[in-house]
C-alpha positions as CSV (number, residue, x, y, z in Angstrom):
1,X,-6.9,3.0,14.5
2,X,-4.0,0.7,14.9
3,X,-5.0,-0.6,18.4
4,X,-3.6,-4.1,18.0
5,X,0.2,-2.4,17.6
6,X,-0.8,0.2,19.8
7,X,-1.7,-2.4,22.4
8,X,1.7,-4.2,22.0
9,X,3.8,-1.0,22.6
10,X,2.0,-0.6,25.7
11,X,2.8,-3.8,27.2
12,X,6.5,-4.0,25.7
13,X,7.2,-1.1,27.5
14,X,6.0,-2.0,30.9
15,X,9.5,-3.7,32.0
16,X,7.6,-4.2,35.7
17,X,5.2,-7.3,34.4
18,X,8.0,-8.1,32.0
19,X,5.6,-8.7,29.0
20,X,7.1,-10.1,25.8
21,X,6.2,-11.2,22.5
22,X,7.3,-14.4,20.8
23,X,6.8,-15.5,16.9
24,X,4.9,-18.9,16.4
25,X,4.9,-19.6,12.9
26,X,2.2,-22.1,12.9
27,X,-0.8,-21.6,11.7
28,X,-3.2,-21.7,15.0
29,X,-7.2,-19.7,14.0
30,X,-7.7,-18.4,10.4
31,X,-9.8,-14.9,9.6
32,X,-11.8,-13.7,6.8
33,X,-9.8,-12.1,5.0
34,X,-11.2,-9.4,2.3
35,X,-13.1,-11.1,-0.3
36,X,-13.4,-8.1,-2.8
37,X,-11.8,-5.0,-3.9
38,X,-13.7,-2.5,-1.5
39,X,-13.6,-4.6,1.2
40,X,-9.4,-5.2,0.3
41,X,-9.0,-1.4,-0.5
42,X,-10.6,-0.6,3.6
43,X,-8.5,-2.6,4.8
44,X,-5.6,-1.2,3.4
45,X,-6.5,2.0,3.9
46,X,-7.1,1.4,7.9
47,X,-3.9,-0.2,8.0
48,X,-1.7,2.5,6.6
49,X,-3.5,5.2,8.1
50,X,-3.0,3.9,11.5
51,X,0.6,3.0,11.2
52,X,1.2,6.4,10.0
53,X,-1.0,7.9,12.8
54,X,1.3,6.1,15.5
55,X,4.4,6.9,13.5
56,X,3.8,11.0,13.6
57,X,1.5,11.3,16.9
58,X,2.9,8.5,19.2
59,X,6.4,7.0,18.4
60,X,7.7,4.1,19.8
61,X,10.4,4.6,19.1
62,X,11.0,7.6,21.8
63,X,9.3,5.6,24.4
64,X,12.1,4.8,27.3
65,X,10.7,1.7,28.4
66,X,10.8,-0.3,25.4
67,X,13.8,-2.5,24.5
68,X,15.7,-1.4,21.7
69,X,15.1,-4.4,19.9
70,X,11.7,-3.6,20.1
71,X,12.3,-0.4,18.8
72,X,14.5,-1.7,15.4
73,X,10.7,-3.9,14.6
74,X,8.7,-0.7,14.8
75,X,11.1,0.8,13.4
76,X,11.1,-1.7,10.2
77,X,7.3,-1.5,10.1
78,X,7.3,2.1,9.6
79,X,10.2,2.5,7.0
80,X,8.2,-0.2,5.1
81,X,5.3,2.3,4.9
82,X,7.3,5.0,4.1
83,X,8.7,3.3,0.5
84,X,5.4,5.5,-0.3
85,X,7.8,8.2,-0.2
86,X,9.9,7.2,-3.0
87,X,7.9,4.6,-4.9
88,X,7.0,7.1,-7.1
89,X,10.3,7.9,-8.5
90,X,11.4,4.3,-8.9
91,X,8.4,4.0,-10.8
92,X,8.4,7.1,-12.7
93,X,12.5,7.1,-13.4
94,X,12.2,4.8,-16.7
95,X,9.1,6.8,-17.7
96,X,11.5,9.9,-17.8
97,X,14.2,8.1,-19.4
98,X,12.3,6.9,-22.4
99,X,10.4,10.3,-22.6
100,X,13.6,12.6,-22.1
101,X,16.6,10.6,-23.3
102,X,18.0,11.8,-19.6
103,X,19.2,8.3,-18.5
104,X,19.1,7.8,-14.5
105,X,23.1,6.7,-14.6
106,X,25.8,8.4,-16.4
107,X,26.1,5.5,-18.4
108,X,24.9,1.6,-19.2
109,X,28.7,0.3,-19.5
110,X,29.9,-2.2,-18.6
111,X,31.5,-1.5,-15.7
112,X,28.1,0.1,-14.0
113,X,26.8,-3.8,-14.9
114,X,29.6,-4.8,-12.9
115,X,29.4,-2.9,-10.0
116,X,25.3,-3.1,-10.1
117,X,24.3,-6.6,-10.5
118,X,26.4,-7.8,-7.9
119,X,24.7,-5.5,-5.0
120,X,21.2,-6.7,-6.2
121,X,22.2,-10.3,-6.2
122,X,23.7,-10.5,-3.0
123,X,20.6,-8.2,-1.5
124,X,18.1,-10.9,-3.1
125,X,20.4,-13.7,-1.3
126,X,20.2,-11.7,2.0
127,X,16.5,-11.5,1.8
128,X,15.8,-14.9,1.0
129,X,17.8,-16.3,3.8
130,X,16.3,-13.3,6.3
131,X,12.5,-14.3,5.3
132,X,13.6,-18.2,5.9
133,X,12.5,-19.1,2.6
134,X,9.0,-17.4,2.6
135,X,8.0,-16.1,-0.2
136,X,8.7,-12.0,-1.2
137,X,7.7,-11.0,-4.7
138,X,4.3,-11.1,-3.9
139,X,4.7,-8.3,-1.0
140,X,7.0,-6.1,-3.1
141,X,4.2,-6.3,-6.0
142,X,1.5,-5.5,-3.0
143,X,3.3,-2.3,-2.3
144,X,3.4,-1.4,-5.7
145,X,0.1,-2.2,-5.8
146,X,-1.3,-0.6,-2.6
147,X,0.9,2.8,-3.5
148,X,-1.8,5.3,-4.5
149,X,-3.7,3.8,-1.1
150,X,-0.9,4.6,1.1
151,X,-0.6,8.3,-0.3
152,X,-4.2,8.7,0.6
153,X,-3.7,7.4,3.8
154,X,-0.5,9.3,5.0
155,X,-2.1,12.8,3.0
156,X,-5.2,12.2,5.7
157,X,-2.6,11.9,9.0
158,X,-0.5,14.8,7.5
159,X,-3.7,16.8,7.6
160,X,-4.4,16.1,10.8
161,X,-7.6,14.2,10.4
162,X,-8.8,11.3,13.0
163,X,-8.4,7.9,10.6
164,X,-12.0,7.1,10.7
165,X,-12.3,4.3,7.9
166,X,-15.4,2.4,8.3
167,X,-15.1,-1.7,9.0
168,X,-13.8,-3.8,6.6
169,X,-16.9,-5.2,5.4
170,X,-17.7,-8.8,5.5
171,X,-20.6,-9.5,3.1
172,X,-18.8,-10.0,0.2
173,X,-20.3,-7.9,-2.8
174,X,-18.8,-8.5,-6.0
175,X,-17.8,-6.1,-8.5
176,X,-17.9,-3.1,-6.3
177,X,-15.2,-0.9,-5.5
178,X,-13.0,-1.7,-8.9
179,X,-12.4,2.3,-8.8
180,X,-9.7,1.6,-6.5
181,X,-7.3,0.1,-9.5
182,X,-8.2,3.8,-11.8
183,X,-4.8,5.2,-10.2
184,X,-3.0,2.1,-11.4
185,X,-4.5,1.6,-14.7
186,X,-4.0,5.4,-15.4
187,X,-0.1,4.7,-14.5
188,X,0.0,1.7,-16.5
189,X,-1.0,3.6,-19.6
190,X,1.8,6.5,-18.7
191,X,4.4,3.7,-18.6
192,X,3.0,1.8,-22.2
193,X,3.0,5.4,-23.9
194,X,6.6,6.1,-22.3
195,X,7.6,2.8,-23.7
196,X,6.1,3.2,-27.4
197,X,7.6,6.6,-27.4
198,X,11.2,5.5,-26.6
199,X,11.2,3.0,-28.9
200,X,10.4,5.2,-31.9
201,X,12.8,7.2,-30.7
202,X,15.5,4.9,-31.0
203,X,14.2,3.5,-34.0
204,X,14.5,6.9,-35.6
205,X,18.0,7.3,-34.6
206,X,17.2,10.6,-31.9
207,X,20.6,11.8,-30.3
208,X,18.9,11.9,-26.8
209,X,18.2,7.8,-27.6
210,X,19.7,4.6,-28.0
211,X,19.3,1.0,-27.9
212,X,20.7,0.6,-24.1
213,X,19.1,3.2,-22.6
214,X,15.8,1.9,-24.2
215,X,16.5,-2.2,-23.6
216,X,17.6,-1.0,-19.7
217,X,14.2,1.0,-19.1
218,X,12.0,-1.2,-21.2
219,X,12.7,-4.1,-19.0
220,X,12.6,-1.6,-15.6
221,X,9.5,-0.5,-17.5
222,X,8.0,-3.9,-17.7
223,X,9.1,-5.2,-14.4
224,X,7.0,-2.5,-13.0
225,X,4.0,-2.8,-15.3
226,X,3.7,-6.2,-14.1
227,X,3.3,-5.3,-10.0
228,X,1.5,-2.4,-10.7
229,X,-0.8,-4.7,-12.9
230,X,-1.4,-7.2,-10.4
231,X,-4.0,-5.5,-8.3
232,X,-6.0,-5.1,-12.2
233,X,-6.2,-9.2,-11.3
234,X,-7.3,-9.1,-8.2
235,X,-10.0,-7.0,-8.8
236,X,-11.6,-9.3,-12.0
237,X,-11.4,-12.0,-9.2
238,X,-14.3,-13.8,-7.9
239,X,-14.3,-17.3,-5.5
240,X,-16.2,-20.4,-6.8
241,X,-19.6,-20.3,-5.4
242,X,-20.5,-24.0,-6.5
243,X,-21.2,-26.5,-3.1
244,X,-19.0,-28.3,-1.9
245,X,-19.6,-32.6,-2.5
246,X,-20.3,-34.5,0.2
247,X,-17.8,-36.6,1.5
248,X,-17.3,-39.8,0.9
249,X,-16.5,-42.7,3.0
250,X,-13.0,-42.6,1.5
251,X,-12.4,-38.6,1.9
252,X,-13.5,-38.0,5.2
253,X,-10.7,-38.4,7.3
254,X,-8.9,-36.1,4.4
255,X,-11.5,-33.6,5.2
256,X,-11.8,-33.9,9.1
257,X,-7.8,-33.5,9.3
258,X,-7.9,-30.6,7.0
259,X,-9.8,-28.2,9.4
260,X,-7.1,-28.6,12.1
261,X,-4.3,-27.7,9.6
């Protein structure tokens, strides 16, 4: 399904022609990308399916011939898809706590703050410098997004069913295919329940509450709420069908130049 990274294996491996692939960073053709939820939700599905197929049936990272450099990129790739593994219980773990009173840590001290925060602000430092000042939230809040897709996707290879996802389709038809954001609007209503719930508790004074355990999860809870949300967005989105104007005598060098950009 993957045949574009399948293709690239087979040529990094083959050390006789001595193929190789570079990064350009410029902007050279542009695609269509997917215009509405089905066609996004296809796309997504193709791609996680045949990562996954490559991952279990054909791993590149057992093939002798490819550079172990190589090797660490595939390797990235498919660790990235396998966050599906544990997504669930970062974003199930302050649904628990607010519900239970059973708090992830032994304890919201201080000194956890202490040890914590630093770790997660030297890892967002790392990150930033590593993507060369590219942007990352919005990919985080795409896997969140994308998590009940990816499930489906490596449930289908764990079967042991071909991926045979139909083309993304082209013809963009709005307003189909907003089932796909059920999954996350179902999970968004577990987290507000599990957030109205904890607060009553602690409001009530319950021994299995109090106020940081709820102000630590509420804010996890939120932080969550708001990636998983995002796809809910995407899928009331539609593009501006109005014409474009003509242009003038003064904007037509701004608009010839901005079709090689």
């Amino acid at each position: 399904m993957s045949e574009d990274i399948y293709t690239s294996i087979l040529l990094q491996e083959d050390r006789e022609e001595g193929w190789t692939s570079v990064y350009h960073p410029k902007v050279e053709a542009r695609m269509l990308s997917p215009w509405t939820m089905e066609a996004w939700a296809t796309q997504r599905l193709k791609y996680a399916g045949g990562t996954f197929d490559i991952m279990l049936r054909d791993n590149p990272l057992f093939r002798r011939g490819l550079p172990w450099r190589h090797k660490l990129h595939y390797g990235a790739t498919f660790w990235s898809y396998l966050t599906t593994l544990w997504l669930p219980v970062l974003l199930l773990a302050p649904v628990i706590s607010l519900v239970t009173g059973i708090a992830p840590v032994e304890a919201y001290s201080a000194e956890f703050f202490l040890h914590f925060l630093p770790v997660i602000f030297l890892s967002e430092i790392a990150m930033v410098l590593a993507c060369k000042g590219y942007a990352i939230q919005p990919g985080r809040a795409l896997a969140l997004s994308t998590l009940p897709i990816q499930l489906r996707a490596l449930w289908l290879v764990l079967q042991g069913k071909r991926p045979r996802f139909p083309p993304t389709p082209k013809t963009p038809v709005f307003g189909q295919g907003r089932h796909h954001i059920l999954p996350n609007l179902c999970l968004m209503f577990v987290m507000a329940g599990a957030g109205i719930y904890g607060t009553v508790q602690t409001l009530r004074g319950a021994e299995s509450h109090d106020m940081a355990l709820l102000i630590t999860n509420l804010f996890w809870l939120a932080w969550n709420m708001a990636a998983v949300g995002r796809i809910a967005l995407a899928a009331s989105w539609s593009p501006d069908t109005a014409p474009s104007p003509a242009p003038t005598e003064e904007t037509a060098n701004v608009h010839d130049f901005s079709l090689y950009r």
